[in-house]
KEKEKOL-816878 format. One line per field, with one value per atom (N, C-alpha, C, O): residue number from 1; residue in three letters; chain; x, y, z. Coordinates in Angstrom, 2 decimals, padded with zeros to 5 digits. Example, Ala and Ser with C-alpha at 12.3 -4.5 7.8 and 13.67 -1.06 7.14 Angstrom:
BEGIN
domi: (1;1;1;1;2;2;2;2)
vexke: (ALA;ALA;ALA;ALA;SER;SER;SER;SER)
kolse: (A;A;A;A;A;A;A;A)
u: (013.19;012.30;013.20;014.24;012.85;013.67;012.90;013.41)
v: (-005.69;-004.50;-003.30;-003.32;-002.25;-001.06;000.03;001.14)
w: (007.80;007.80;007.80;008.46;007.08;007.14;007.87;008.04)
***
This chain:
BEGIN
domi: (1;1;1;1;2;2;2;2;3;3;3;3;4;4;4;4;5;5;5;5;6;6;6;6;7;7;7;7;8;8;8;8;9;9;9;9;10;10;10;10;11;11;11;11;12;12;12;12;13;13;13;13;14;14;14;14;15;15;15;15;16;16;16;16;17;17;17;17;18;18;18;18;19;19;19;19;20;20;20;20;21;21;21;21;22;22;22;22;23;23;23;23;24;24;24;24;25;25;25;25;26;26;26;26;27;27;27;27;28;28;28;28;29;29;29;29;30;30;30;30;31;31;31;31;32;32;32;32;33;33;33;33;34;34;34;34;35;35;35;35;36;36;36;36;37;37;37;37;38;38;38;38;39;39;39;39;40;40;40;40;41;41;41;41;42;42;42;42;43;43;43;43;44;44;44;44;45;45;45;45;46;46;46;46;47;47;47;47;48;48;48;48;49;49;49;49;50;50;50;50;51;51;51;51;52;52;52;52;53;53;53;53;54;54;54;54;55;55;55;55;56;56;56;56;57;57;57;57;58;58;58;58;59;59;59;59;60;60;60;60;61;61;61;61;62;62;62;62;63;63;63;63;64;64;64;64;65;65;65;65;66;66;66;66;67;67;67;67;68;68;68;68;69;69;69;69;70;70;70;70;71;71;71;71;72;72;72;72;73;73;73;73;74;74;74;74;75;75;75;75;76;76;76;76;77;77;77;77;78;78;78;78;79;79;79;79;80;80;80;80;81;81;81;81;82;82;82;82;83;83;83;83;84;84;84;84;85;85;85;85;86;86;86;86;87;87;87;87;88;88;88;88;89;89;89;89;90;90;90;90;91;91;91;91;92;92;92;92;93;93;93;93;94;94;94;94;95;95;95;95)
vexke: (UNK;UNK;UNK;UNK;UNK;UNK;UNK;UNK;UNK;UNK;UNK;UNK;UNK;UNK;UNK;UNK;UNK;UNK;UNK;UNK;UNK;UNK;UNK;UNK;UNK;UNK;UNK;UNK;UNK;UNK;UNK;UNK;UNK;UNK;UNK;UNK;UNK;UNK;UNK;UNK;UNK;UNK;UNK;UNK;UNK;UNK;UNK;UNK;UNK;UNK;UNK;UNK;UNK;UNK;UNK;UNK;UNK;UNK;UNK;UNK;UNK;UNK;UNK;UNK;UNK;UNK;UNK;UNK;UNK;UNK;UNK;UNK;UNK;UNK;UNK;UNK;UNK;UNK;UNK;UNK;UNK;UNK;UNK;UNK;UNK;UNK;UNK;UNK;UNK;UNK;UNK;UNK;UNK;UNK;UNK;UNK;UNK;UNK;UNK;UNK;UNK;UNK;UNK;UNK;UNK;UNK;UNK;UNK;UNK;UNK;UNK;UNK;UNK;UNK;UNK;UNK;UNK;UNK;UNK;UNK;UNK;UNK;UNK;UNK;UNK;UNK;UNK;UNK;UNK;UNK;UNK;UNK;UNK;UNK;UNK;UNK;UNK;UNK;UNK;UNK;UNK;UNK;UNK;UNK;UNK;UNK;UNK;UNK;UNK;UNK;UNK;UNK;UNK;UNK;UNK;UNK;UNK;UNK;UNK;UNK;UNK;UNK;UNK;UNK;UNK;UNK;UNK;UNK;UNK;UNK;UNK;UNK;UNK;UNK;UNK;UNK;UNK;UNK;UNK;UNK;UNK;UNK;UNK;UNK;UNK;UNK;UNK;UNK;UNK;UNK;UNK;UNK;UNK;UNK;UNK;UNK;UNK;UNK;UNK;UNK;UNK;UNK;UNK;UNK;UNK;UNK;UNK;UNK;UNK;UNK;UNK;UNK;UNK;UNK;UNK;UNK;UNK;UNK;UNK;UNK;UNK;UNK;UNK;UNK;UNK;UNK;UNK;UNK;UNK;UNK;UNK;UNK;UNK;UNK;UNK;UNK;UNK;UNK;UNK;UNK;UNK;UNK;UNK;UNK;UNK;UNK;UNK;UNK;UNK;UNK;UNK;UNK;UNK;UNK;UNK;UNK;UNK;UNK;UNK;UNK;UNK;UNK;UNK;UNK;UNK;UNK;UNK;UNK;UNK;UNK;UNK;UNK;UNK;UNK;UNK;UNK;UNK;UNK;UNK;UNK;UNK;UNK;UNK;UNK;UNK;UNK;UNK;UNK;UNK;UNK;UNK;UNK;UNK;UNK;UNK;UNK;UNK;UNK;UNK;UNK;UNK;UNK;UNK;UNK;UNK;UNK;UNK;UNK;UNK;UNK;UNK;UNK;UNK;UNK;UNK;UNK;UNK;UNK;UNK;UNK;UNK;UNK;UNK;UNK;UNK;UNK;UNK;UNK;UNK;UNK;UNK;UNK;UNK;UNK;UNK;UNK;UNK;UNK;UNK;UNK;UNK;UNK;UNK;UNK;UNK;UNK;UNK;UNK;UNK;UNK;UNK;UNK;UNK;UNK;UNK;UNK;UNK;UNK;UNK;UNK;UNK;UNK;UNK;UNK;UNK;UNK;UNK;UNK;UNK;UNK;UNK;UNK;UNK;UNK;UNK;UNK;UNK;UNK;UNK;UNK)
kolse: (A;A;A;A;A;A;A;A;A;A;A;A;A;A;A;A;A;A;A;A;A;A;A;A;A;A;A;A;A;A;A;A;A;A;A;A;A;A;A;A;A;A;A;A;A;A;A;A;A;A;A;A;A;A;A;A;A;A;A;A;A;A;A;A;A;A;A;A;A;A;A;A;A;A;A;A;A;A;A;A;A;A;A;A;A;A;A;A;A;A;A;A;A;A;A;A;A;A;A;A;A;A;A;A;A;A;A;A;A;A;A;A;A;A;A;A;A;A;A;A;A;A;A;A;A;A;A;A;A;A;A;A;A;A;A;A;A;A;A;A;A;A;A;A;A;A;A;A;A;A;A;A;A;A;A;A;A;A;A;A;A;A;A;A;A;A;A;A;A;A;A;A;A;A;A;A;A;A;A;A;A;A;A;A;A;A;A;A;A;A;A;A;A;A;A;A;A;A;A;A;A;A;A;A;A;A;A;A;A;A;A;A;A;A;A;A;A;A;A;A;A;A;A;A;A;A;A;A;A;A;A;A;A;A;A;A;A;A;A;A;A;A;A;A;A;A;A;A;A;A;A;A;A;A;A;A;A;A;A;A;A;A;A;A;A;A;A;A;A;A;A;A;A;A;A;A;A;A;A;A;A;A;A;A;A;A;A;A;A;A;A;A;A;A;A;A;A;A;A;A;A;A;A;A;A;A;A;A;A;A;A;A;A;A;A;A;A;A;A;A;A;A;A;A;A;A;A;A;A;A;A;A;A;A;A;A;A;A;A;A;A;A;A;A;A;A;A;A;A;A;A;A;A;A;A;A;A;A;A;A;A;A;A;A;A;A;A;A;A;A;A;A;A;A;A;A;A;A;A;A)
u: (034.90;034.50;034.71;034.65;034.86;035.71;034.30;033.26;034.17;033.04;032.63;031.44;033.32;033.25;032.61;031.63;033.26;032.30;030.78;029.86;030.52;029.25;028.57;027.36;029.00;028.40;027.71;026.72;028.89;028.59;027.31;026.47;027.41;026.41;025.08;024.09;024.73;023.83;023.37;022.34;024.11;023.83;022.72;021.54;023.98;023.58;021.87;021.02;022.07;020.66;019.45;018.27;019.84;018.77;018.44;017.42;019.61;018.94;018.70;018.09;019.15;018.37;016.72;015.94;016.45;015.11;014.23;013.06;014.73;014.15;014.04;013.25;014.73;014.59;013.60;013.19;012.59;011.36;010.02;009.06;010.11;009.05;007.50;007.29;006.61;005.21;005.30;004.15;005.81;005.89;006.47;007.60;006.09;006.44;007.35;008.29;007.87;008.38;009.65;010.58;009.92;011.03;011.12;012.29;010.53;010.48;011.58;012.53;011.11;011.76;013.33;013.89;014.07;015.08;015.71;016.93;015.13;015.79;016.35;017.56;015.03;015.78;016.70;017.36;016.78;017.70;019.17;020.16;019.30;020.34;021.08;022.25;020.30;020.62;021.23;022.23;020.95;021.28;022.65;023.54;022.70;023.70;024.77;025.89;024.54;025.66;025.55;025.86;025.10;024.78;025.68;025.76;026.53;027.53;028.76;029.22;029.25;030.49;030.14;031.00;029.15;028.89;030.06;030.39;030.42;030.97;030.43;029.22;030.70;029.85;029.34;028.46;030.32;029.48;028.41;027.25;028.73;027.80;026.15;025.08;026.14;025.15;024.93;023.78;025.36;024.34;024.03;023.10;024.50;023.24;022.30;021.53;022.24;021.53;020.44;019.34;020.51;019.85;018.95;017.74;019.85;019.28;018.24;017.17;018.27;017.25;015.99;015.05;016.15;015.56;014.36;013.22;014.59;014.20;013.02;011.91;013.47;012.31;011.29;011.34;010.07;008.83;008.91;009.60;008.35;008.44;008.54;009.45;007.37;007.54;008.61;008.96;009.16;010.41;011.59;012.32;011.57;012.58;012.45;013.45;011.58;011.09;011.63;012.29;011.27;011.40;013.41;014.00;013.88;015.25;016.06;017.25;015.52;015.90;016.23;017.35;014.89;014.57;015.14;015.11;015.66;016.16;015.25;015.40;014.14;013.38;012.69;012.47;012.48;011.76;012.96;012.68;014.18;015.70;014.74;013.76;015.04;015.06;016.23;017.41;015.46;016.65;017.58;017.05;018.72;019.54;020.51;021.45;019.60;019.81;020.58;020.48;021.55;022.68;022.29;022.04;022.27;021.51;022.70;022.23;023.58;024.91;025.47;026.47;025.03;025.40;025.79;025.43;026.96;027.11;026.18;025.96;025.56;023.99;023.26;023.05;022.96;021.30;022.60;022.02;023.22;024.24;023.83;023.06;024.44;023.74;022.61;022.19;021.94;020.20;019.53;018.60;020.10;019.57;020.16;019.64;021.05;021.86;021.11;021.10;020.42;019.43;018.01;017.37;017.48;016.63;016.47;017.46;015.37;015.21;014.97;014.18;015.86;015.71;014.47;013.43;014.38;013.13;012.70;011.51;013.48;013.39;012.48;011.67;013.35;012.92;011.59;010.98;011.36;009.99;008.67;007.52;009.13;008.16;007.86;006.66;008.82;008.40;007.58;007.90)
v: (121.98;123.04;124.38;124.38;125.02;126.43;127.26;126.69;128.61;129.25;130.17;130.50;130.57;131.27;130.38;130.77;128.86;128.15;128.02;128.37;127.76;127.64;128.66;128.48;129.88;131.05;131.50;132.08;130.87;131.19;130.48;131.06;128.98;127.86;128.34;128.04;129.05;129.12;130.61;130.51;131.58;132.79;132.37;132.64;131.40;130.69;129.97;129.99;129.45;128.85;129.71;129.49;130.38;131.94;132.35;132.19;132.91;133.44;132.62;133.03;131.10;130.21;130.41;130.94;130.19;130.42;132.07;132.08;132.83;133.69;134.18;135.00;133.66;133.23;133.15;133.86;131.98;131.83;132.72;132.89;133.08;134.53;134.19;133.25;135.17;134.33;135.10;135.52;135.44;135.56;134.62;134.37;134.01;132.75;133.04;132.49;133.99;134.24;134.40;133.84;135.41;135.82;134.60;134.23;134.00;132.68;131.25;130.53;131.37;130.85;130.95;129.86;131.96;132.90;132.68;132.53;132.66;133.04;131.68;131.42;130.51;129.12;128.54;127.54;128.99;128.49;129.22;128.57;130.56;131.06;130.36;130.04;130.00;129.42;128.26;128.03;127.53;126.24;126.27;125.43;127.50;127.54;128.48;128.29;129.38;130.30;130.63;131.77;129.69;130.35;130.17;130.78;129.18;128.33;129.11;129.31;129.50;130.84;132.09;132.91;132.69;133.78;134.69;134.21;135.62;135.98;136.80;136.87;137.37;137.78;139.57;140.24;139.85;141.30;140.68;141.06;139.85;139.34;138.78;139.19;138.05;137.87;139.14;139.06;140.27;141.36;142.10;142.88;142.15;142.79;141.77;141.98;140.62;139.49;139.71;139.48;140.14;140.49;141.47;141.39;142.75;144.26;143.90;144.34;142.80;142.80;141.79;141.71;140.93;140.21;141.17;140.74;142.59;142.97;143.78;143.99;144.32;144.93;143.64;142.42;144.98;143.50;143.07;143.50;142.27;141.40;142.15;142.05;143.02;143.57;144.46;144.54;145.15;146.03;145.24;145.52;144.05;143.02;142.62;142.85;142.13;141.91;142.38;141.80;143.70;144.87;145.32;145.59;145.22;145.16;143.91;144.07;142.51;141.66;142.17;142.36;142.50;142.38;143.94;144.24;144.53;146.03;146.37;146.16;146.96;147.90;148.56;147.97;149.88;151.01;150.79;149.91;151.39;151.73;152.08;152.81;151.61;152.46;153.37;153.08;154.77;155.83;155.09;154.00;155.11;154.66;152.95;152.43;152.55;151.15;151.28;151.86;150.32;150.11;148.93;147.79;149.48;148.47;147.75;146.74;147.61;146.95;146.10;145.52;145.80;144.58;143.65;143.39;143.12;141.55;140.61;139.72;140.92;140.05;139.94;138.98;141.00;141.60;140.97;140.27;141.07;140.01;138.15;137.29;138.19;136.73;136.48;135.45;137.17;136.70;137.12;136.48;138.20;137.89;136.90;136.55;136.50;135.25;133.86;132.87;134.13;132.84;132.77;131.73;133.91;133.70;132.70;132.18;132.20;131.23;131.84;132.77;131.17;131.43;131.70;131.42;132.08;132.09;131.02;130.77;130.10;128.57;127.33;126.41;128.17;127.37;127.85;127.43;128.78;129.41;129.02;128.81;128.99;127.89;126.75;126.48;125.78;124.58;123.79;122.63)
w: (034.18;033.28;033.99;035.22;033.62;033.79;034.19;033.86;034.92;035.47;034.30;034.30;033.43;032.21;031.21;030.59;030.97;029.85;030.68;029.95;031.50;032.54;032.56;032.69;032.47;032.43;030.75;030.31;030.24;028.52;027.71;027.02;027.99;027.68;028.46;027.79;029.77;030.58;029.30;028.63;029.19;028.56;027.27;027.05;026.41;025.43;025.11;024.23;026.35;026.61;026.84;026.57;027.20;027.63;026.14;025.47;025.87;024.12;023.23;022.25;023.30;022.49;023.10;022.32;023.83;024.26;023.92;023.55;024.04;023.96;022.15;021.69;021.65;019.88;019.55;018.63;020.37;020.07;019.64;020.38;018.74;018.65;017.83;017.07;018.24;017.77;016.51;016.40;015.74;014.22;013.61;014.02;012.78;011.93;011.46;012.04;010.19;009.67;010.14;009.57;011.56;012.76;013.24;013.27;013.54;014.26;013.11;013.41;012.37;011.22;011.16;011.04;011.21;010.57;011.95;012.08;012.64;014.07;014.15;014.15;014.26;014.85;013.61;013.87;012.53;011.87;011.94;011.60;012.37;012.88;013.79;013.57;015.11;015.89;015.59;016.27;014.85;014.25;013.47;013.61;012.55;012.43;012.71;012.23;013.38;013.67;015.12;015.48;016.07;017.74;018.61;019.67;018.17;018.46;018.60;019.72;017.69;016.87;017.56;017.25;018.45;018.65;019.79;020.88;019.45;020.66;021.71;021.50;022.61;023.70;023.52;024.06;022.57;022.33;021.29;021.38;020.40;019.20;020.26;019.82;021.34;022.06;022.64;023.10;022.89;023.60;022.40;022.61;021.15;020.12;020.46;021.40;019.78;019.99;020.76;020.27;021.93;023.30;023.21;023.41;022.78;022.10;021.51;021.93;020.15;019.31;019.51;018.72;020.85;021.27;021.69;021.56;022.25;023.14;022.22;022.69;020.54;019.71;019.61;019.44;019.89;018.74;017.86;016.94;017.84;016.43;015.18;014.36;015.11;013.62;013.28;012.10;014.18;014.35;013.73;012.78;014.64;014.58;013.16;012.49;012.63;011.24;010.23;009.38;010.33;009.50;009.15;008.10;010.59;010.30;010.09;009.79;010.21;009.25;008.30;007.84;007.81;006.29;005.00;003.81;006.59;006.14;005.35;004.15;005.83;005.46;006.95;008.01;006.64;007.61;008.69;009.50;008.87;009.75;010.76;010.60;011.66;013.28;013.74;013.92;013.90;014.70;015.44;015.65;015.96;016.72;016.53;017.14;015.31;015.16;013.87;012.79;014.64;013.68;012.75;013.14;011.11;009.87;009.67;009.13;009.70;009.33;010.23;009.82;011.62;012.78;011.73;010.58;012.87;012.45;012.49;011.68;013.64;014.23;012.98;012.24;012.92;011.47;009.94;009.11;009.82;008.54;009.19;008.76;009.94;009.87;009.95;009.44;010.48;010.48;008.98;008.49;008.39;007.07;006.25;005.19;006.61;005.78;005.97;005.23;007.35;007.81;007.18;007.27;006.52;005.42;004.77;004.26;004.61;003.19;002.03;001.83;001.07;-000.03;-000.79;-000.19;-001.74;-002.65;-003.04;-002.83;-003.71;-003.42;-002.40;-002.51;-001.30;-000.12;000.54;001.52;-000.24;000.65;-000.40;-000.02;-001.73;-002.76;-002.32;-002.26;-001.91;-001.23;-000.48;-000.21)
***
């Protein structure tokens, strides 16, 4: 295995872990991202990733969910598109 895939999977593993957030809701959205799009990520796509690891929760929340913009934060990431795509439905949240 190559020092670059070793380096990538180790990265990988880091922000799978740090996903983990004590808001249910973030917590939710996040590990199903992971599940499905963590895989495909590319390496600028993991340092937003990182960036947004780094807001609190409700911050983080809030720009999911695009509402209340943070100065400096870009509302249109590829990151913040898939993670609102990792939402559950209205559907799925009746259930």
């Amino acid at each position: 295995m190559l020092n670059a895939e070793i380096l990538r999977e180790a990265e990988q593993r880091r922000l799978a872990w740090r996903c983990r957030r004590g808001m249910l809701e973030l917590d939710i959205v996040l590990q199903r991202f992971v599940s499905e799009h963590f895989s495909g990520l590319t390496l600028a796509e993991m340092e937003q990733l990182d960036a947004l690891l780094e807001l609190p929760d409700n911050v983080f929340w809030d720009l999911v969910q695009g509402v209340n913009p943070q100065p400096g934060m870009a509302q249109s990431s590829i990151i913040l598109e898939k993670l609102r795509a990792s939402r559950p439905s209205a559907e799925q949240e009746a259930a």
